[in-house]
N, C-alpha and C positions, 0 to 999 in steps of 0.2 A: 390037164395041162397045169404045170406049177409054172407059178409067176414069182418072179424076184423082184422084190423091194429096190429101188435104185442104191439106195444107201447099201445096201451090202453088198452091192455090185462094185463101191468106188473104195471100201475098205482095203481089201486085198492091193492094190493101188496104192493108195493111204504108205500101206506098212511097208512096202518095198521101194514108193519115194523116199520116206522115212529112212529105213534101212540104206538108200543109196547112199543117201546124203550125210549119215552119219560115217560110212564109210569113205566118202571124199574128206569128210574134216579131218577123221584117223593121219589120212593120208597126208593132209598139210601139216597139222600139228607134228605127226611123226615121223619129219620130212630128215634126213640124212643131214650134216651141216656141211657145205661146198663151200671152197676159195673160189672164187673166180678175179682173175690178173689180165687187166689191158695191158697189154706190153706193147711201146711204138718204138720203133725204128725207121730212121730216114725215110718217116711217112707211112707205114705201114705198119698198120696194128692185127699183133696176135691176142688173142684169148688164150689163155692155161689156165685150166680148172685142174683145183687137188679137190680129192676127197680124204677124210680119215682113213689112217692107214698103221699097222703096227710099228712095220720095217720099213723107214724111212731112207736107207739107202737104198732100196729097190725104185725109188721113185727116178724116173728119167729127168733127162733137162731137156728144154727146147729149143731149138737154135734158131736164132732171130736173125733175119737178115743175114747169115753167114759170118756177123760181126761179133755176135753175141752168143751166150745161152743166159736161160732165165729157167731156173727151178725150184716150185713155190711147194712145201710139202705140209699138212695138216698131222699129225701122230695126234692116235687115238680111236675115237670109235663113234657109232653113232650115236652114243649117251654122252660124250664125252669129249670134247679137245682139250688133250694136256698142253700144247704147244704149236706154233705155225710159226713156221720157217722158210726165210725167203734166199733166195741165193744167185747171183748176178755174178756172171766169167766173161771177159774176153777173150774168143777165138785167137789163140795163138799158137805160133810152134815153141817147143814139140806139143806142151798140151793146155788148155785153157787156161787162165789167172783169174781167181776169185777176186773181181773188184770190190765186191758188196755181201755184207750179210747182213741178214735182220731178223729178231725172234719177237715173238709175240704171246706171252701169257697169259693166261687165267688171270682176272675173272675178263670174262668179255661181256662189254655191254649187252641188254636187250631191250632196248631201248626201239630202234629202227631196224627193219631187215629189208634190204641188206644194207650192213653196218660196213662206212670206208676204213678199214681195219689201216690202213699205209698212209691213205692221200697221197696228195701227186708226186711220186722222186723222181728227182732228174740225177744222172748218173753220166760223167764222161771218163773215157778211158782212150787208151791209146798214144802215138805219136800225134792222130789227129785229135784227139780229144772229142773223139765219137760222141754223139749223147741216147743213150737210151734211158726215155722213161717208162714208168708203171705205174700203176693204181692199184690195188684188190681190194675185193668187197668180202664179207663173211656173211654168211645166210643159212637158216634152218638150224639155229640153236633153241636148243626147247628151254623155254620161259623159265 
């Protein structure tokens, strides 16, 4: 009968919590970098998340409340944001009016994650003078 040592019983164990655990840090440290945008309308808040992307006129817009759209685009990669681009239209005939634009360059902080890349805008448009605000945060930029 062979008898095993307890200690070489909790090795193998050892190297594969080891091993997990290096690969969950992989995974935060080499985290993609996401926009995420609260967009509220007459009480009613959406989320749009951009990720990096090449072709930034492929990205869609959202339409808020029927009032609005709201289209938040990140260009670049996951090494890299060259740029983030925000863009706010009112719903109209024949076809939306760009109320609002806004860009946002290099360098970006890293300081806090997730960093308030905008803070709060309030935005009205219209005969009513509608208001839509928004916020977005920038997250998973590597150090």
């Amino acid at each position: 009968m062979t008898c095993m040592h307890p200690s070489s019983i909790q090795r193998p164990w050892r190297t594969v919590v080891s091993a997990l655990g290096a690969f969950l840090w992989a995974g935060v440290v080499a985290a993609e970098p996401q926009l995420t945008c609260q967009v509220t309308y007459a009480g009613s808040t959406h989320t749009v998340l951009a990720r990096p992307m090449a072709d930034p006129y492929s990205v869609p817009s959202v339409d808020i409340g029927g009032r609005f759209w709201f289209k938040a685009v990140m260009v670049g990669d996951a090494a890299s944001v060259s740029r983030v681009l925000l863009y706010a239209y009112q719903d109209a005939t024949p076809h939306p009016v760009l109320i609002h634009q806004a860009k946002y360059l290099p360098p970006y902080p890293r300081v806090s994650q997730p960093w308030p890349i905008t803070g709060q805008q309030y935005l009205y448009a219209g005969p009513l003078e509608r208001e839509l605000i928004y916020s977005c945060t920038l997250e998973g930029l590597a150090p």
